[in-house]
C-alpha atoms as a printed R data frame, in Angstrom:
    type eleno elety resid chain resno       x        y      z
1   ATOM     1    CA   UNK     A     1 117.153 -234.777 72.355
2   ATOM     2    CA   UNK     A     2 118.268 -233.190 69.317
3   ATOM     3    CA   UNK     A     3 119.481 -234.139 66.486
4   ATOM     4    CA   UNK     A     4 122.751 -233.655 65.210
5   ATOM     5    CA   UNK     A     5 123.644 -233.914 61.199
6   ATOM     6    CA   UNK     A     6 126.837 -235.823 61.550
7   ATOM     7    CA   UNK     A     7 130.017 -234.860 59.407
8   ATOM     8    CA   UNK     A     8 133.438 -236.427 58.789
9   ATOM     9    CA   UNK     A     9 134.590 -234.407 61.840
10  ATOM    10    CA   UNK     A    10 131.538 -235.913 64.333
11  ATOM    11    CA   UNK     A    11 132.349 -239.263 63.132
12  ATOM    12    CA   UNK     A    12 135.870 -239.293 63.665
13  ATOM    13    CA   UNK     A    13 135.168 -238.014 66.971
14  ATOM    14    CA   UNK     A    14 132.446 -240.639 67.571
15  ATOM    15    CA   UNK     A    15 135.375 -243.072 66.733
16  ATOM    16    CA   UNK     A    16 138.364 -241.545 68.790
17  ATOM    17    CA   UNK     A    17 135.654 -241.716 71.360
18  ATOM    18    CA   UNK     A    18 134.626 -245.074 71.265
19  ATOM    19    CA   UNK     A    19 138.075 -246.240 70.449
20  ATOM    20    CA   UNK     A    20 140.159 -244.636 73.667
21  ATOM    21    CA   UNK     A    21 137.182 -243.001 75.443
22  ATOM    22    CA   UNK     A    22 140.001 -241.782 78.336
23  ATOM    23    CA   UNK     A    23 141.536 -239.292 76.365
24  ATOM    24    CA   UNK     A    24 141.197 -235.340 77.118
25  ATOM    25    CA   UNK     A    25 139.822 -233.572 75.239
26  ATOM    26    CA   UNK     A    26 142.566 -231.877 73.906
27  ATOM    27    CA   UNK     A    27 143.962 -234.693 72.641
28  ATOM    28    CA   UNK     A    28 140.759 -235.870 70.794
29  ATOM    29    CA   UNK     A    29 140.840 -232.179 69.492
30  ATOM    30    CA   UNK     A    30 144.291 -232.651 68.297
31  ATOM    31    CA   UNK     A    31 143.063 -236.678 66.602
32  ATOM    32    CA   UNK     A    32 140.343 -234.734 64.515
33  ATOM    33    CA   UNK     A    33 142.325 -232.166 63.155
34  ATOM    34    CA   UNK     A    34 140.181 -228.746 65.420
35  ATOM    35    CA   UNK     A    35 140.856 -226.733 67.985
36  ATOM    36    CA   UNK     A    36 139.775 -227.770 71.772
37  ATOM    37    CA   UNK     A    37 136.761 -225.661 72.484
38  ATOM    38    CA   UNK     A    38 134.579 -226.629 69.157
39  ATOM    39    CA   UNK     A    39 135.474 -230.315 69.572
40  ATOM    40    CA   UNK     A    40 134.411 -230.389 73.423
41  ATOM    41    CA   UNK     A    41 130.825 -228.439 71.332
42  ATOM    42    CA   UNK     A    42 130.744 -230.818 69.348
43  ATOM    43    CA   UNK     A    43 131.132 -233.627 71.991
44  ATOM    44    CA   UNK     A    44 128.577 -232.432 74.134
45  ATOM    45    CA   UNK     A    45 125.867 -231.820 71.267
46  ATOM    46    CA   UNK     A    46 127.008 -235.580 70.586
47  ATOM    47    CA   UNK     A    47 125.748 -236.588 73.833
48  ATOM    48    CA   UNK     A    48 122.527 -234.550 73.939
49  ATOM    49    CA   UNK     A    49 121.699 -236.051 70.346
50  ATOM    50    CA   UNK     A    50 122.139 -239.456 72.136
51  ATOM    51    CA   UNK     A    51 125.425 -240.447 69.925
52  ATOM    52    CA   UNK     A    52 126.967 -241.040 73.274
53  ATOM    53    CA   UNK     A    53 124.989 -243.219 75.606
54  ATOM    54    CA   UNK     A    54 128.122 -243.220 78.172
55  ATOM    55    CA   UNK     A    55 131.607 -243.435 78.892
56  ATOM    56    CA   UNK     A    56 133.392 -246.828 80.508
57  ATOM    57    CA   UNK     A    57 136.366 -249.040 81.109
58  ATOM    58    CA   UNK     A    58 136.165 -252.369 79.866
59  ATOM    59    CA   UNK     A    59 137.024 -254.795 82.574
60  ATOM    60    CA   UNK     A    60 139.158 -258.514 82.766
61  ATOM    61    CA   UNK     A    61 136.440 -260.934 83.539
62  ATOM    62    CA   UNK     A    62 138.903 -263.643 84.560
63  ATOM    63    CA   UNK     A    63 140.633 -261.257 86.785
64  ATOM    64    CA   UNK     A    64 137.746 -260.397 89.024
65  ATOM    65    CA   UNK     A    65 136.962 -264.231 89.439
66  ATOM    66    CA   UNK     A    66 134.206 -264.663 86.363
67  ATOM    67    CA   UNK     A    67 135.780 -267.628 84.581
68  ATOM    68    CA   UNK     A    68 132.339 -268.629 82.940
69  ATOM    69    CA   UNK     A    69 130.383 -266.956 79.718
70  ATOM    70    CA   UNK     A    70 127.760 -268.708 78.629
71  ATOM    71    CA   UNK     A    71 124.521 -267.971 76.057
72  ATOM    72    CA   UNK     A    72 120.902 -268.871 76.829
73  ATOM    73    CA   UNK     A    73 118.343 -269.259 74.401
74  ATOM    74    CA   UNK     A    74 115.323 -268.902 76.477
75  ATOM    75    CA   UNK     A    75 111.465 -269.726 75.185
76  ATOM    76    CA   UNK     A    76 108.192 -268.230 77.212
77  ATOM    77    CA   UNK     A    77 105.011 -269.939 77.578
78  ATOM    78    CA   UNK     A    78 103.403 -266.903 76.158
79  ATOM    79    CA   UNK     A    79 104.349 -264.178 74.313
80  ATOM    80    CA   UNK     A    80 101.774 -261.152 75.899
81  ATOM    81    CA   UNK     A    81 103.080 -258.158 76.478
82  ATOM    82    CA   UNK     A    82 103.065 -258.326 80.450
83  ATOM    83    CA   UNK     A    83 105.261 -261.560 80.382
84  ATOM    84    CA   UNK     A    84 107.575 -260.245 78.108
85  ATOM    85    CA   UNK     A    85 107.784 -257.559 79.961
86  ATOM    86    CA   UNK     A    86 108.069 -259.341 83.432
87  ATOM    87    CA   UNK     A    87 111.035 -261.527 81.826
88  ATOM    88    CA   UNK     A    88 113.180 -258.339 80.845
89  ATOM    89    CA   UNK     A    89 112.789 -256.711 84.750
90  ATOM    90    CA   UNK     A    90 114.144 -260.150 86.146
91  ATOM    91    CA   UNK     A    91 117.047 -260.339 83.869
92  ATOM    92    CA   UNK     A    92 117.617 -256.595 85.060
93  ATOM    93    CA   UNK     A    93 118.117 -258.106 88.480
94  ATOM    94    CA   UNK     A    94 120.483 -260.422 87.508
95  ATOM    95    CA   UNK     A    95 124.092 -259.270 87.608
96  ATOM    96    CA   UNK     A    96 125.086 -261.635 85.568
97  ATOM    97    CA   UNK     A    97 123.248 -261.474 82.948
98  ATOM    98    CA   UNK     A    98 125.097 -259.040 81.149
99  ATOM    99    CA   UNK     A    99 123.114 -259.130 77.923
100 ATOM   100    CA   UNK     A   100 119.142 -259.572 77.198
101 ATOM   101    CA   UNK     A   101 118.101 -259.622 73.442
102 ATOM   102    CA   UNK     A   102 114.234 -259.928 72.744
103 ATOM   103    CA   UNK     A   103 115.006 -262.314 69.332
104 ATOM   104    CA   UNK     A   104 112.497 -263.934 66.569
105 ATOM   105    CA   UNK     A   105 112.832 -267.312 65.314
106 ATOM   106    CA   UNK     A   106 113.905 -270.649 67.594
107 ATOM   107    CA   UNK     A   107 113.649 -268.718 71.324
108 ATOM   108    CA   UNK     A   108 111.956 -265.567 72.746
109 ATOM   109    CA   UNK     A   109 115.100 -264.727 74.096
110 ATOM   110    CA   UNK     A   110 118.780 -264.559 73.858
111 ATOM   111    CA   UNK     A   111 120.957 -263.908 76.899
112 ATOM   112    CA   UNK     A   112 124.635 -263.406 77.384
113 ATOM   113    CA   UNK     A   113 125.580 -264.587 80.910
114 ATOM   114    CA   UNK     A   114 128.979 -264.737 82.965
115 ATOM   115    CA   UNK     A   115 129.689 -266.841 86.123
116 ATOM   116    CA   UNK     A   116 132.546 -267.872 88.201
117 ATOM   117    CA   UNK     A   117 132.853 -271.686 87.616
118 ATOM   118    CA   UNK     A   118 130.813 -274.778 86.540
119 ATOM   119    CA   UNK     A   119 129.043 -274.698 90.037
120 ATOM   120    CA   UNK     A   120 128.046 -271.488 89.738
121 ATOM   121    CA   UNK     A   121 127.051 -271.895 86.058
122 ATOM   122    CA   UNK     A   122 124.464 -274.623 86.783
123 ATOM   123    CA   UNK     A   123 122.783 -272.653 89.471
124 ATOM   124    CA   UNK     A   124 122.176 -269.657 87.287
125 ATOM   125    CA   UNK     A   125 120.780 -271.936 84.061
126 ATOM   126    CA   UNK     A   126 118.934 -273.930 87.219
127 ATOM   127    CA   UNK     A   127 117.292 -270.296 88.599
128 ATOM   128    CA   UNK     A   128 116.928 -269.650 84.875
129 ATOM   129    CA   UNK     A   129 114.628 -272.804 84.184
130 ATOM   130    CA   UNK     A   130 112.645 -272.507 86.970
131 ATOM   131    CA   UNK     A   131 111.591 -268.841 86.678
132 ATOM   132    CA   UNK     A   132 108.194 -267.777 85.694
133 ATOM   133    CA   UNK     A   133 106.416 -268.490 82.315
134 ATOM   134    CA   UNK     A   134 110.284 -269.979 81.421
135 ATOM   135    CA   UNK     A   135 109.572 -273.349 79.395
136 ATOM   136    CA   UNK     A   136 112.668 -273.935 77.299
137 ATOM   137    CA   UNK     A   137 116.570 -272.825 77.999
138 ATOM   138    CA   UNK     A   138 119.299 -274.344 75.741
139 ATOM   139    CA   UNK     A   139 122.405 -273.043 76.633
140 ATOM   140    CA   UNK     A   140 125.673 -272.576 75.133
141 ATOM   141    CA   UNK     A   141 128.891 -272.778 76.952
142 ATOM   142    CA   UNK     A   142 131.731 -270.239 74.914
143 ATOM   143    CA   UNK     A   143 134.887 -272.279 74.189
144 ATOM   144    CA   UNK     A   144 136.653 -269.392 72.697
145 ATOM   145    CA   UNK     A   145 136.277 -265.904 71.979
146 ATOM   146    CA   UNK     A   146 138.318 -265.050 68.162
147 ATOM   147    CA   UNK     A   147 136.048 -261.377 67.886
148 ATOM   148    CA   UNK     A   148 134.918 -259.154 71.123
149 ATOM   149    CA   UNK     A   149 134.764 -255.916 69.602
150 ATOM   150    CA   UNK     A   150 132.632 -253.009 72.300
151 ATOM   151    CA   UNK     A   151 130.502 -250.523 69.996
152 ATOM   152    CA   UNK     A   152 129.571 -250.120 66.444
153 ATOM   153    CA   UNK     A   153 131.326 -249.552 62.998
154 ATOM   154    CA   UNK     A   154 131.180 -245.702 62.711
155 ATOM   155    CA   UNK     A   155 132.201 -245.156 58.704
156 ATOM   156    CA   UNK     A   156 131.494 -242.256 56.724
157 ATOM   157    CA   UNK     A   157 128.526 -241.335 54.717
158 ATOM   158    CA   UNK     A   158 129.606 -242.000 51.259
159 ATOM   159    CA   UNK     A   159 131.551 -244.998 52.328
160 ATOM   160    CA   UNK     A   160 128.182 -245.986 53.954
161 ATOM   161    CA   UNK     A   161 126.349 -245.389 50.586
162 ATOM   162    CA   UNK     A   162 128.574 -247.079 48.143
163 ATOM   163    CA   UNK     A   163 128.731 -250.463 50.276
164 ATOM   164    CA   UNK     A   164 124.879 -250.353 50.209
165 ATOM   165    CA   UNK     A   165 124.790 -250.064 46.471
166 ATOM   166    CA   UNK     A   166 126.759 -252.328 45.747
């Protein structure tokens, strides 16, 4: 992977990208202000640098019959290596769980979860609490969602540089 030293014209790209990630290439070409053949360069070196982990449409939960999103804080009876480990690979199996974050302080883990109803709810937190080396779950049923934003905050570099200073 190499390593790409991003300018104004990479990071508007990055954002076009992450922002409409359908659009041709022309198009983005057109967004960043170069012609079609250096910005699909650019894109690709973007990708081999790892800038671009993938491309994908963001889907209506509700609409495909997943009513239910839920958080579980999850704590381990032990904190080796080899059950950390074996806890991440059976949250890969789970479909559901659509999000698993290793965290410090008050849990081991923190996991984003969707389900179709109550019912189904229940069962997952139930298969949850009885899995291996699991001895605490506390979950946390999502009333509302005000912010749901996919990605990251691409700014500039000096914009970057003045917020940190101050």
């Amino acid at each position: 992977m190499s390593r790409v030293k991003l300018d104004q014209v990479d990071r508007k790209i990055l954002a076009d990208l992450q922002a409409a990630g359908r659009m041709t290439n022309v198009e983005l070409a057109k967004r960043v202000g170069i012609s079609a053949p250096p910005c699909l360069r650019r894109v690709r070196a973007l990708e081999e640098a790892g800038y671009i982990r993938g491309y994908h449409a963001e889907l209506e939960p509700a609409l495909l019959g997943l009513k239910e999103m839920f958080f579980a804080l999850v704590g381990l009876d032990s904190q080796s290596q080899d059950v950390l480990r074996a806890f991440e690979e059976m949250t890969a199996g789970w479909p559901e769980i659509r999000e698993t974050h290793m965290i410090r302080g008050g849990g081991d883990f923190l996991l984003k979860i969707v389900a179709r109803d109550k019912e189904h709810r229940d069962d997952l937190t139930m298969r949850l609490t009885s899995a291996d080396h699991v001895s605490t779950v506390s979950t946390f049923e999502t009333i509302r969602t005000s912010k749901d934003l996919p990605g990251v905050p691409v700014e500039d570099e000096a914009a970057g540089a003045a917020d940190a200073a101050g």
